[in-house]
C-alpha positions as CSV (number, residue, x, y, z in Angstrom):
1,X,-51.5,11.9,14.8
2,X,-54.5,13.6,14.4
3,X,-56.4,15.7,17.1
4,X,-59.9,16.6,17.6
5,X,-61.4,18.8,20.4
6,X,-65.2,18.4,20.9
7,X,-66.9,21.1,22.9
8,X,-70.6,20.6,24.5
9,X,-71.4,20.9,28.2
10,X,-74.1,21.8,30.6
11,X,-76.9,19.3,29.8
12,X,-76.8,15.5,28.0
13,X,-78.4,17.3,25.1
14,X,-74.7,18.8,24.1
15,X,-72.7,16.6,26.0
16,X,-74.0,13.2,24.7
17,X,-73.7,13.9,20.9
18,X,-70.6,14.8,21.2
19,X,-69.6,11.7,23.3
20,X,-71.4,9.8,20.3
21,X,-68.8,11.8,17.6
22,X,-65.9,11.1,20.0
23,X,-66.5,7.2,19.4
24,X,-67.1,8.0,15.9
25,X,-64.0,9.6,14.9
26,X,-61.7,6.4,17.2
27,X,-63.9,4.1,15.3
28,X,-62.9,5.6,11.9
29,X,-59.2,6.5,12.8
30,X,-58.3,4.9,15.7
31,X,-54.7,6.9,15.8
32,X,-56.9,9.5,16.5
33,X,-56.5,11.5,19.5
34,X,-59.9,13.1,21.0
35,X,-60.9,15.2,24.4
36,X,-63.9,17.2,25.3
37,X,-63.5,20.7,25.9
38,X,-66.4,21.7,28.9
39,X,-67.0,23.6,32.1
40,X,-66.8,22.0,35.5
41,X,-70.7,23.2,36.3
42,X,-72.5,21.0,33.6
43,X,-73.2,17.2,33.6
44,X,-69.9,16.8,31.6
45,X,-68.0,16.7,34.5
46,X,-69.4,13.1,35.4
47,X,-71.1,12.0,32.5
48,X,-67.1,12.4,30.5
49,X,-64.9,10.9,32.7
50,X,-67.1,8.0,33.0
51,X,-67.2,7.3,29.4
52,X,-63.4,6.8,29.1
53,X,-63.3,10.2,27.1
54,X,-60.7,13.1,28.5
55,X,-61.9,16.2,29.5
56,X,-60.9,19.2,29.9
57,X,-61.9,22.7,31.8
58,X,-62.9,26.4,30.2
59,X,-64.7,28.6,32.8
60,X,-68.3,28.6,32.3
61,X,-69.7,32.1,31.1
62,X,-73.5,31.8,30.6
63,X,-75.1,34.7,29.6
64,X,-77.3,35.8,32.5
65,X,-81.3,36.5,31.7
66,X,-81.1,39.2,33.7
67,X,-79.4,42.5,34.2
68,X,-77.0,42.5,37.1
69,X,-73.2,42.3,38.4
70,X,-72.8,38.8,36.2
71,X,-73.9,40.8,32.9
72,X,-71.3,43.6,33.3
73,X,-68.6,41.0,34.4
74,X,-69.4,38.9,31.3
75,X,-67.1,40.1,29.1
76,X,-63.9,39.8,31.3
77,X,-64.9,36.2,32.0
78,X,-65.6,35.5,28.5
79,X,-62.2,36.6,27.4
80,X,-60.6,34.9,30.3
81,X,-62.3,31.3,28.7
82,X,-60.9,32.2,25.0
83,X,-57.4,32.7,26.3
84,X,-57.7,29.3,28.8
85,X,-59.5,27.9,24.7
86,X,-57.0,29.1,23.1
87,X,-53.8,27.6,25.4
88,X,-55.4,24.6,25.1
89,X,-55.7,24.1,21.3
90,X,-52.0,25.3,21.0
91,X,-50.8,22.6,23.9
92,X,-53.1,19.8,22.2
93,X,-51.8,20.7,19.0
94,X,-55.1,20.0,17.8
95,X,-56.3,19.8,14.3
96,X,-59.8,20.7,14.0
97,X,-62.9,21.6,16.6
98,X,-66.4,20.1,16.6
99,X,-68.9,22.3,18.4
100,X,-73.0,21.5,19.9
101,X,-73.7,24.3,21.2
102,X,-74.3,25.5,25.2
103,X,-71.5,28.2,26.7
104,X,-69.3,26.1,26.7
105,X,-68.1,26.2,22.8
106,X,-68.3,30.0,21.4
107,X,-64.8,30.6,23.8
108,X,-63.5,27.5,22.1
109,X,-65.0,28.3,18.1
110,X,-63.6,32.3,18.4
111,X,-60.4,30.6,19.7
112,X,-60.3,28.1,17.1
113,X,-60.8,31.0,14.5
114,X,-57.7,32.7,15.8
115,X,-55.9,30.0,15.4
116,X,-56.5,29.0,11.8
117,X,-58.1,25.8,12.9
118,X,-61.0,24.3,10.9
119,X,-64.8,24.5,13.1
120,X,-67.5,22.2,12.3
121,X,-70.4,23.0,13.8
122,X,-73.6,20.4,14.9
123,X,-76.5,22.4,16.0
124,X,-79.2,20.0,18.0
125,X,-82.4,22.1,18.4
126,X,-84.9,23.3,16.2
127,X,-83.9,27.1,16.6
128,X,-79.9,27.6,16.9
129,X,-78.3,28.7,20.4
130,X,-76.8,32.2,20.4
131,X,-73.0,29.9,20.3
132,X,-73.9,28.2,17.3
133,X,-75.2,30.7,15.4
134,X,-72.7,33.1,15.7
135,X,-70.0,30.4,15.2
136,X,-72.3,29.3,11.9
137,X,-70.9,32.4,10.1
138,X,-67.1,31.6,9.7
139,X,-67.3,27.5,10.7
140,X,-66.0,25.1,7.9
141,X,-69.0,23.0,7.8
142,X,-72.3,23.0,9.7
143,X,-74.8,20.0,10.4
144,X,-77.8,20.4,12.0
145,X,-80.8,17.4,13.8
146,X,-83.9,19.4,12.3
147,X,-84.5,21.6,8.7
148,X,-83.7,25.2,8.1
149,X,-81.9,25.7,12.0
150,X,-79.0,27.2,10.5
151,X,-79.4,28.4,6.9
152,X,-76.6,26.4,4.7
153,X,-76.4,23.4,7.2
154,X,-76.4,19.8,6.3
155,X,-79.2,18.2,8.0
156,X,-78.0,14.9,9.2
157,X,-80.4,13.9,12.1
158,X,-78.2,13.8,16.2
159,X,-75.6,11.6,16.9
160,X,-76.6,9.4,18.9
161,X,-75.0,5.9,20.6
162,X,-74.7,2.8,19.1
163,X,-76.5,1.1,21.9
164,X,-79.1,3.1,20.1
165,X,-79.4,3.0,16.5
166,X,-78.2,-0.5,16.8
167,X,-80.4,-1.8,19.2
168,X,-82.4,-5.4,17.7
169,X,-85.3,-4.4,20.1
170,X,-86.7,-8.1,19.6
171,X,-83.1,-9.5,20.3
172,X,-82.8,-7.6,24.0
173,X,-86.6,-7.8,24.8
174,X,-86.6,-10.7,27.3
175,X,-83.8,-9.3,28.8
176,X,-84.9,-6.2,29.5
177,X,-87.8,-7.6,30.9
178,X,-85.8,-9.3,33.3
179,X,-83.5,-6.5,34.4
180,X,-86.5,-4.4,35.3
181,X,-88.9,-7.1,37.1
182,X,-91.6,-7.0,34.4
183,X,-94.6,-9.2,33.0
184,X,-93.7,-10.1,29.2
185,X,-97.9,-10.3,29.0
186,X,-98.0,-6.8,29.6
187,X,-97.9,-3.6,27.3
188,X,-95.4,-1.0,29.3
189,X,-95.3,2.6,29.7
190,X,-91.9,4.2,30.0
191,X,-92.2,7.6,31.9
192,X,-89.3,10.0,32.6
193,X,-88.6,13.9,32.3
194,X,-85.1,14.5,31.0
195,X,-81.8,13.6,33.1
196,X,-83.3,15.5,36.2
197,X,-87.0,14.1,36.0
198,X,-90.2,16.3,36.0
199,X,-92.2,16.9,39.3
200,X,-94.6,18.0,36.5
201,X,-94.7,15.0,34.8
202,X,-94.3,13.1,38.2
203,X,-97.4,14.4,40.0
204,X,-99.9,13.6,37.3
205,X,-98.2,10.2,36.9
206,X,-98.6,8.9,40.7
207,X,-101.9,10.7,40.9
208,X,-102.7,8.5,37.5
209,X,-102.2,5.8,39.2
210,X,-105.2,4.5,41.0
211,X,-107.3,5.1,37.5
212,X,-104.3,3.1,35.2
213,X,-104.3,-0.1,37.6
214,X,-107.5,-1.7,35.7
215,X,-105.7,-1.5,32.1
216,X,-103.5,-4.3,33.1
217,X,-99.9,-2.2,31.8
218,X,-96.9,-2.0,33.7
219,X,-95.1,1.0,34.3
220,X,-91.1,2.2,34.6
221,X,-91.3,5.6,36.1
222,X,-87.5,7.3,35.8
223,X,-88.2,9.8,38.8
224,X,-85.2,11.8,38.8
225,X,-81.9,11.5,41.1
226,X,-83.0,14.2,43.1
227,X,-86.4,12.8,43.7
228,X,-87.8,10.4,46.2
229,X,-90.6,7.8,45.4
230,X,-93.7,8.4,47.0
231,X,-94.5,6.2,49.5
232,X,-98.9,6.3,48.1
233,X,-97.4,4.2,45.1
234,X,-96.0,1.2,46.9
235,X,-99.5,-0.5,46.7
236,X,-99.7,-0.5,43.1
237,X,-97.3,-3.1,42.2
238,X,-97.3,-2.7,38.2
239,X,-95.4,0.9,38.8
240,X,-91.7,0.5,39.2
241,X,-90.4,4.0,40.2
242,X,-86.6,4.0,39.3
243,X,-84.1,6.8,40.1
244,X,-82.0,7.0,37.1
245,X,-81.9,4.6,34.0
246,X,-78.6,3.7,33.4
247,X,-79.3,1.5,30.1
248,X,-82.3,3.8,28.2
249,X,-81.6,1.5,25.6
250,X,-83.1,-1.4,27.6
251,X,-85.9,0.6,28.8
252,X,-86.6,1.4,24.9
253,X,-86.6,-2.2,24.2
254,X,-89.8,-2.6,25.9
255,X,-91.6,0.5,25.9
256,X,-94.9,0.2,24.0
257,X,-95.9,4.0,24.7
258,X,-93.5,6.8,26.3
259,X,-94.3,9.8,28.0
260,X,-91.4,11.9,28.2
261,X,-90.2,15.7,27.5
262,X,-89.2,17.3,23.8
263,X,-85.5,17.6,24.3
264,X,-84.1,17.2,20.9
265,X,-81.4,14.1,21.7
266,X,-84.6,12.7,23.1
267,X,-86.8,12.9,20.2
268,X,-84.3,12.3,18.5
269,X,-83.7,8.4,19.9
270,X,-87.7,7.5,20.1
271,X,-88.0,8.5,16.1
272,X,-84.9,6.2,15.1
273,X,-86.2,3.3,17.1
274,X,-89.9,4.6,16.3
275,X,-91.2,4.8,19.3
276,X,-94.3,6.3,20.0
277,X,-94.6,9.0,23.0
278,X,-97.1,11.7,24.4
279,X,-94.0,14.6,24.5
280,X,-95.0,17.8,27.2
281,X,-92.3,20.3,26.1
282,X,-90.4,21.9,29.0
283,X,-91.5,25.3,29.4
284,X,-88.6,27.5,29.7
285,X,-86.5,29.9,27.3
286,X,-88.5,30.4,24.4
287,X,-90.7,27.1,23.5
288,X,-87.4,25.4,22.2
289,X,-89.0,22.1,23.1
290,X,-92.5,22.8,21.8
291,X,-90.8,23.8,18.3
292,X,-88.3,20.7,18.4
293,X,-91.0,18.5,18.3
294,X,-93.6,20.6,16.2
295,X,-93.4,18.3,13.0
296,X,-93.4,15.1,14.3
297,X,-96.9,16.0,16.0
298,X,-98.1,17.5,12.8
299,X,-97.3,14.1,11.0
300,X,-98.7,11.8,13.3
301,X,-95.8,10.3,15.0
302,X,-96.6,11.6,18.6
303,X,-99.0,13.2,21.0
304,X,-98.0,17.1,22.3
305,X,-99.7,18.2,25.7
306,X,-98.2,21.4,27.2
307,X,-96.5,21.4,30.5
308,X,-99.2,23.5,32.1
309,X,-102.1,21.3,30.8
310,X,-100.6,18.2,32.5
311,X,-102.6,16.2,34.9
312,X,-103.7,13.2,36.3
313,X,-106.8,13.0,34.6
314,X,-104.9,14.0,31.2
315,X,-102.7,10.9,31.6
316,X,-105.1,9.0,32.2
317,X,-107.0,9.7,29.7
318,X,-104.4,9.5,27.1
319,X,-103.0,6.4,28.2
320,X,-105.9,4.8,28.6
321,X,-106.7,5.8,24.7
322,X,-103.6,5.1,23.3
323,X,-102.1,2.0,24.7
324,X,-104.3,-0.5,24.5
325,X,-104.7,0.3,20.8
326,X,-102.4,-1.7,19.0
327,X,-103.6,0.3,15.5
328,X,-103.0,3.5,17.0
329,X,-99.7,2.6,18.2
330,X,-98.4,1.3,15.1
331,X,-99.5,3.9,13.1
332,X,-97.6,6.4,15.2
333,X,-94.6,4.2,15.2
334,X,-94.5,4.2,11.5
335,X,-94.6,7.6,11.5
336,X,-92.3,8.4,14.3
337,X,-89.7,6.2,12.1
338,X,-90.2,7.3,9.0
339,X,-88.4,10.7,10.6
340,X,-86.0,9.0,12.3
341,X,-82.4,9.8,11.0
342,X,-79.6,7.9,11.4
343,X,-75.3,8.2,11.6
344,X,-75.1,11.6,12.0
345,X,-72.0,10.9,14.6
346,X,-70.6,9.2,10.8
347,X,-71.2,12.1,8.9
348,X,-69.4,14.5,12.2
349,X,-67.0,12.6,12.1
350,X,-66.1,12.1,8.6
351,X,-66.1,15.6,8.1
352,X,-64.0,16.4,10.8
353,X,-61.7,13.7,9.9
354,X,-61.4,15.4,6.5
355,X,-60.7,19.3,7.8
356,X,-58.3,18.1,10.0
357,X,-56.2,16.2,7.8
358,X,-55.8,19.1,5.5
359,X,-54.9,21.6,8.4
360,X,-51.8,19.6,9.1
């Protein structure tokens, strides 16, 4: 029988590809055996479990931004998580390891390099993580979402979910329409700001409001898990504030125009289904976002407005422009498609497949 590890954790950017690769590699051997190597302080904790996948726990050993005790513990806790790695791959009797990135993989690449055991490597964002790219130099094969990341890598698009790259948008658009309460007559805006929402983005949305209610749109506004709805918006009854959108596929189905942040996994979905979306990069680390989605503005396929521009007025203005022109909006969804790759989670998975069948 053949094993895989995957390791991703911390945010849905790693955690969800490799969930999408996990399928993949069942779907092309299904006497395949795969878990998910994370930490117990990211999103995989939930998000794992829930998707029938196994996971199981390294310590988590960011690298702290700043200089203090954490720094000068680092590397005791880093080789405590390449011993805890390495027990694992031996006790799994695994085969090969996949890798996206995040703290959570370099313990489990270096310890898969000990081993003998093959490393493929999928790197999600414009400019490789500091894991990635040192686990670049000796993995077996690298892919990457977006040109020249890693020098040498494949470029293969993100894995993504079925429910994604197979979605028949025409086939689930009255339904959708019925799960979220909304008028078929009406073009819809789709608003949310990654897995945790955006007070950014939310602020200029509700204070949008009042200057959006003439344009006859409907709105779903994905607020955030942490947030709460505020209470000014219950009298405009074409915004539906929502805390968490379990089926984004759904939510796609009907989304004329998107306003959303530049995470990679998202730009990633709205070019295969060639959506069009005003993008505000999150501003933290070092532009990551703002270079993610750099060449998809440049074409045409989307609108970039920087977090610290947003404002009410700004939406306004923008959706007001943009959505009630159908020539616009096609044009940008042409675009946005044309850059749109698809089965990377294939290609992963084939590859991995391949390494691990000749490490046995």
């Amino acid at each position: 029988m053949t094993v895989i590890a995957l390791a991703a954790g911390g945010t849905a950017g790693h955690i969800e590809p490799a969930i999408a690769c996990a399928k993949a590699i069942k779907d092309l051997d299904s006497q395949s055996q795969v878990f998910i190597i994370g930490t117990d302080k990211g999103l995989e904790k939930d998000i794992v479990p829930r998707r029938g996948i196994e996971l199981s726990i390294i310590p988590a050993t960011p690298f702290p931004r700043k200089i203090n005790l954490a720094l000068f513990s680092l590397p005791f806790r880093y080789l405590a998580a390449q011993r805890i790695a390495k027990k694992l791959l031996i006790d799994k009797k695994v085969d090969c390891v996949i890798g996206f990135g995040a703290y959570a993989s370099l313990p489990v690449y270096m310890a898969a390099r000990r081993l003998k055991i093959p490393v493929v490597i999928h790197e999600g964002n414009k400019k490789a993580g500091l894991a990635n790219y040192l686990g670049s130099k000796f993995a077996d094969e690298v892919f990457q979402m977006f040109p020249e990341s890693i020098t040498g890598a494949k470029t293969v698009g993100m894995p993504l979910r079925k429910e994604i790259t197979n979605l028949n948008v025409n086939e689930n658009k009255i339904f959708a329409y019925q799960v979220f309460g909304l008028d078929p007559a009406r073009k819809t805006l789709l608003v949310f700001g990654g897995s945790q929402g955006s007070q950014t983005i939310n602020r200029a949305l509700v204070g949008a409001l009042p200057e959006l209610k003439d344009l006859n749109i409907q709105i779903i506004h994905a607020i955030g898990s942490k947030n709460i709805v505020d209470e000014s918006t219950r009298n405009f009854d074409f915004y539906h504030p929502i805390s968490y959108i379990e089926k984004m596929e759904l939510a796609y189905a009907v989304a004329d125009l998107v306003i959303s942040r530049a995470g990679a996994m998202t730009i990633a979905e709205q070019t295969v289904l060639g959506i069009p979306a005003i993008y505000v990069p999150f501003a933290v680390g070092n532009g990551e976002q703002t270079k993610n989605v750099s060449a998809l503005i440049a074409a045409g396929g989307g609108i970039l407005i920087a977090d610290n521009e947003v404002s009410s007025s700004a939406i306004s203005e923008l959706v007001s422009r943009l959505i009630l022109n159908p020539a616009k909006l096609q044009q940008m969804s042409q675009v946005s498609a044309s850059q749109g790759l698809r089965d990377a989670d294939i290609k992963v998975a084939q590859s991995a497949l391949a390494l691990a069948r000749g490490h046995k």
